[in-house]
C-alpha positions as MATLAB code, in Angstrom:
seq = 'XXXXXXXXXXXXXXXXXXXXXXXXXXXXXXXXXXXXXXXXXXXXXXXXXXXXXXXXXXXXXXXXXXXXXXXXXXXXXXXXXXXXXXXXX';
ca = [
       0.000    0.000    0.000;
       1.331    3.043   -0.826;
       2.273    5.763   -3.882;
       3.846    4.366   -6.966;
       7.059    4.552   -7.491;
       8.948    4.700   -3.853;
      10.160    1.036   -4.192;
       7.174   -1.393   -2.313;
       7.976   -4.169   -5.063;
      11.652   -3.758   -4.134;
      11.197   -3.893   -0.441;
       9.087   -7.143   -1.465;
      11.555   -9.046   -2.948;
      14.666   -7.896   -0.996;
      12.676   -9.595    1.748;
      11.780  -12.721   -0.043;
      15.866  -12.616   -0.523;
      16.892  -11.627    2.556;
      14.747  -15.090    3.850;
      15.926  -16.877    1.272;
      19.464  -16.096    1.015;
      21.974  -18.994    1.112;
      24.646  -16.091    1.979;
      23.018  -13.450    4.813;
      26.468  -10.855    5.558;
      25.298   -8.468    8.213;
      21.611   -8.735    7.691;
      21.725   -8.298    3.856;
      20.864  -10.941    1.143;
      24.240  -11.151   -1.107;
      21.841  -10.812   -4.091;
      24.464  -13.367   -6.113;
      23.618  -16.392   -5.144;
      21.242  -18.617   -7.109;
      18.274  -18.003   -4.894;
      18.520  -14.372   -5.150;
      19.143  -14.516   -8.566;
      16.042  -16.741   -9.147;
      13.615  -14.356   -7.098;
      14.963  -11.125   -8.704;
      14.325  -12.556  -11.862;
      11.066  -14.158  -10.581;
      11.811  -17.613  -10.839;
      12.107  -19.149   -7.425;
       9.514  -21.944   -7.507;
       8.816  -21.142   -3.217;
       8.034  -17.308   -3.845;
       5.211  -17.040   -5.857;
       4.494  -13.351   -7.333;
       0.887  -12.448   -8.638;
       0.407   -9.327   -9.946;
      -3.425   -8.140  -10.710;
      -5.122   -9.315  -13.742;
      -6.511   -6.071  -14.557;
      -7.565   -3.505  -11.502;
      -8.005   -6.380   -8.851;
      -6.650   -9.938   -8.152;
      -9.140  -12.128   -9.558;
     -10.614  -15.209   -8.177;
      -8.134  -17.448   -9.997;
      -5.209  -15.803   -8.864;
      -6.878  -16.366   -5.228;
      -7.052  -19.743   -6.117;
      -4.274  -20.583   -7.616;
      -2.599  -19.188   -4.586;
      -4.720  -21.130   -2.164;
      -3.731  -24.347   -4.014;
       0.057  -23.605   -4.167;
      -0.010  -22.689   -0.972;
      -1.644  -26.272    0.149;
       1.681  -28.131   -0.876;
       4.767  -28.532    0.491;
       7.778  -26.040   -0.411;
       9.802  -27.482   -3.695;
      13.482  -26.697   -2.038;
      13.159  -25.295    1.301;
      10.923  -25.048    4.497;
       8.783  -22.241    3.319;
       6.833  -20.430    0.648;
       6.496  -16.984    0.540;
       4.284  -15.019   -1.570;
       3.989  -11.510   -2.692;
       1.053   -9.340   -4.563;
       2.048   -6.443   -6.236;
       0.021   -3.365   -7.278;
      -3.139   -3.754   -5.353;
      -5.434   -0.420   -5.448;
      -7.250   -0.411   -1.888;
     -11.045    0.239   -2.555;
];
């Protein structure tokens, strides 16, 4: 929630990374290793990303998300996920 532009999808995935980071140095994600790389480029199969299909998250995003989030993580211990661009109505 917040104005465009000031970095909320940023924040969002430097905190997937920062939880997911096989190489934490002083509380920062090392953003080289392959799980960084895989969530910056939006490929880590444990953080899944929707982004609204149109104005709104539809009910098949909602699903979809209920369903991942009903099986196990692929590599790790945990799933994350993160929605991007929601306007609050």
């Amino acid at each position: 929630m917040g104005p465009s532009g000031v970095g909320k999808t940023q924040l969002a995935q430097w905190v997937a990374m920062r939880l997911f980071c096989l190489h934490v140095k002083d509380g920062q994600p090392d953003g080289t290793c392959e799980e960084c790389q895989r969530i910056s480029k939006q490929l880590h199969p444990d953080v899944l990303m929707i982004e609204p299909d149109g104005r709104q998250i539809k009910v098949d995003q909602v699903r979809y998300l209920k369903s991942e989030f009903s099986k196990s993580a692929v590599e790790g211990s945990k799933k994350r996920s993160l929605l991007f661009e929601m306007p609050i109505k």
